[in-house]
N, C-alpha and C positions, 0 to 999 in steps of 0.2 A: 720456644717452638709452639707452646697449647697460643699463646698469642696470635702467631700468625694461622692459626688453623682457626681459631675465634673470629678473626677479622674475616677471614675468607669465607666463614660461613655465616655471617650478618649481611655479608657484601651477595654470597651468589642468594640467600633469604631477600633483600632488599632487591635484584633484580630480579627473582621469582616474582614478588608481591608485583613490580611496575608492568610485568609484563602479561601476567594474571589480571590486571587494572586494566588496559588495555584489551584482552580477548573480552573481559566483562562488558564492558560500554559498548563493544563495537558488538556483542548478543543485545545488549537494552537498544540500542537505537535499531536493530535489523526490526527486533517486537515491535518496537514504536511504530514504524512503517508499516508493517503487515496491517497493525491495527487500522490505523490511517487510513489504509490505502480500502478493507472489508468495509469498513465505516463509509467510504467517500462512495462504496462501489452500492452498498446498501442504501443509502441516498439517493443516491440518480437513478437504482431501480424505482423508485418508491414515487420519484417525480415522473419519469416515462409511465408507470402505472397510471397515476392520474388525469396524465396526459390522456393517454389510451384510453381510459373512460369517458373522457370528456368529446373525443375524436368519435367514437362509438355511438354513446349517446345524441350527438347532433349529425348522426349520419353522416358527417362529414365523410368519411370513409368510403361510402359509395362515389360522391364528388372525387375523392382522390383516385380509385380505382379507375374511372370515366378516365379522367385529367392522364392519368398515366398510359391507358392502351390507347387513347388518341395523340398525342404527343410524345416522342422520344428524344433523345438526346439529339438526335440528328437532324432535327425540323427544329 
């Protein structure tokens, strides 16, 4: 009888561990992504900023402003 109570609880241990294996990966990969995603979004700010400086700086900005109230989508 201590046998089959032995086995039963190596067996519900060993589905614990697979299933605990499982919620673990699938927390490290949600991390990963978050990361990725702060990273990618901290990037494109950082390139639009430069942009915008460079936009600013050559006045462009007034040209676009012009470009925009005299032309709409509809002309």
């Amino acid at each position: 009888m201590t046998k089959i109570y032995f086995t039963c609880a190596v067996i519900a241990i060993i589905i614990g561990a697979y299933f605990f294996g499982i919620a673990r990966g699938r927390e490290i990969c949600t991390r990963d992504i978050a990361i990725q995603t702060t990273q990618n979004s901290q990037q494109q700010n950082k390139i639009k900023g430069k942009i915008n400086v460079e936009i600013y700086r050559t006045s462009t900005s007034d040209i676009r402003d012009i470009l925009r109230t005299k032309y709409t989508i509809a002309d």
